[in-house]
N, C-alpha and C positions, 0 to 999 in steps of 0.2 A: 504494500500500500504506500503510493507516494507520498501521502499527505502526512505519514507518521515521520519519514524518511525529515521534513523540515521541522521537526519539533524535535531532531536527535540530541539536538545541542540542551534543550532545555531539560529532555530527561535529566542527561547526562548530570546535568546541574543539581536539578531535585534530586538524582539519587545522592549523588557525593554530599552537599548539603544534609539530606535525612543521616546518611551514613556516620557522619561525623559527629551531626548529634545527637545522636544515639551511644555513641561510644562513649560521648560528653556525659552522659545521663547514669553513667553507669558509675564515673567519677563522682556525682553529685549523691546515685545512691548510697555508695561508698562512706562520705561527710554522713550525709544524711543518720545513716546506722549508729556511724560513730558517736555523734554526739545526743542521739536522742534515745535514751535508756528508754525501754516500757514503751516507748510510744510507734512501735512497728507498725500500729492499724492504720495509724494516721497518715504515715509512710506511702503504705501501698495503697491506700486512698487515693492520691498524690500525682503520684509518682504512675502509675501502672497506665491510668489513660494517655498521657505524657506520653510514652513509652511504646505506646499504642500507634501514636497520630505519626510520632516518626516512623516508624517500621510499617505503617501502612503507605505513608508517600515514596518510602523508598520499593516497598515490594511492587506497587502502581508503577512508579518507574523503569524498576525493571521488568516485567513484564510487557509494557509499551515500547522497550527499546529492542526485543527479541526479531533481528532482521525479517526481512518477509510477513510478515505479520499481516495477513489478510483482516478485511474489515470484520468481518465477522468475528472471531478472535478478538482481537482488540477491543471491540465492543460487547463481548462476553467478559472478558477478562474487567472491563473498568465497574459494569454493570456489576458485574460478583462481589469484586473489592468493594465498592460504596455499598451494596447491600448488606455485607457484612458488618460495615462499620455503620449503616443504621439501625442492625439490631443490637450491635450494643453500644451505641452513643442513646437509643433508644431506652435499654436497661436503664439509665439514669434516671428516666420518667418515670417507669417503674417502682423504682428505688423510694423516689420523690413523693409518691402518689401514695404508698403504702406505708406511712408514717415513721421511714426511717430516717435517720438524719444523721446524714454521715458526710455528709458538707457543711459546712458552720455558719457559710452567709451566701443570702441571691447571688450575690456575686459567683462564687464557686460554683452554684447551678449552673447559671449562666453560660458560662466558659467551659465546662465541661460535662453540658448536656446538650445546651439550647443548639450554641456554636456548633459544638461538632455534628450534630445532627444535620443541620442546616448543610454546611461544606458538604455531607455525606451526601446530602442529597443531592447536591447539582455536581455531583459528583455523575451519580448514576443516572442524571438527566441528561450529562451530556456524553455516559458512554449509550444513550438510547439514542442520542442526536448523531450519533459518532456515527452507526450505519445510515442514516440518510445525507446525512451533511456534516462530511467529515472534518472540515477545518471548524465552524462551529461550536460540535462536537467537543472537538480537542480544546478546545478555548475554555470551554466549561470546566471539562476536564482539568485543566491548567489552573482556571482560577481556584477550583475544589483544591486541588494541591496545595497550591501556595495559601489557601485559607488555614488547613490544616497545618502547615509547614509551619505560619504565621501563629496559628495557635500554640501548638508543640513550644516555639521560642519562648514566647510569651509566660506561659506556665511553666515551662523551664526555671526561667529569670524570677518568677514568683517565690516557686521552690529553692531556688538557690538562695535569696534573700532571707526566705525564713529560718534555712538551715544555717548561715553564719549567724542572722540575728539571736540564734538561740544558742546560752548559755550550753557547755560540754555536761553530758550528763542530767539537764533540766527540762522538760515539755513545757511549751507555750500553754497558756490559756483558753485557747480554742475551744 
């Protein structure tokens, strides 16, 4: 498919990008354990969506950059990915809905239900646009990336922040 053939460069990008941060994350889970005794749940709270939104742009990545990649394919392949990641960006609602509370403020909802869902979808709206109108398509595609990309940093930077602002050995108030 031609039309993937000019979007090789920007994979290329989202993958190495996701890649890198992703490796970063593992450095931060690392802090993260170390300095906060008891407070594991709150962690992989955290932490695991995060964790999530990278390894899903990069696996979207790669999979679009797989030479020859007829429309079909690639429009299964994007459709798959965002549907998976709107059943559990979805999970949150869930979550939300049945009186648990395991995010502390809207905010947190937010960002790691609203957002991601949202990305997910025009994700898989535009691997549905991808077999009729493939540049389009890919565009969607594109922005759903770099939403989620955009996300992932984001809550990265959130995480990181809490983890130095917190005393070695002491949980936040949350």
């Amino acid at each position: 498919m031609n039309e993937l053939e000019r979007w090789a460069n920007f994979y290329l990008l989202m993958s190495g990008s996701a890649a890198t941060l992703l490796g970063l994350m593992f450095v931060v889970i690392a802090f993260a354990v170390e300095r906060r005794s008891g407070d594991a749940a709150k962690i992989h709270i955290y932490l695991t969506p995060t964790v999530i939104y990278f390894a899903s742009v990069l696996c979207l990545a790669a999979l679009l950059s797989f030479p020859n990649h007829p429309r079909l394919t690639a429009s299964l392949c994007t459709c798959l990915g965002g549907f998976a990641g709107l059943v559990y960006s979805g999970s949150f609602f869930r979550i939300v809905r049945g009186g648990k509370r395991n995010y502390y403020e809207l905010q947190d909802w937010i960002v790691y239900a609203v957002v991601p869902f949202a990305a997910y979808g025009v994700q898989v709206f535009g691997g549905v646009l991808l077999f009729r109108a493939p540049q389009r398509g890919l565009t969607l595609v594109a922005a759903g990336m770099l939403s989620l990309l955009a996300l992932a940093v984001r809550n990265s930077w959130a995480i990181a922040v809490d983890v130095v602002s917190t005393p070695r050995g002491q949980q936040d108030s949350k």
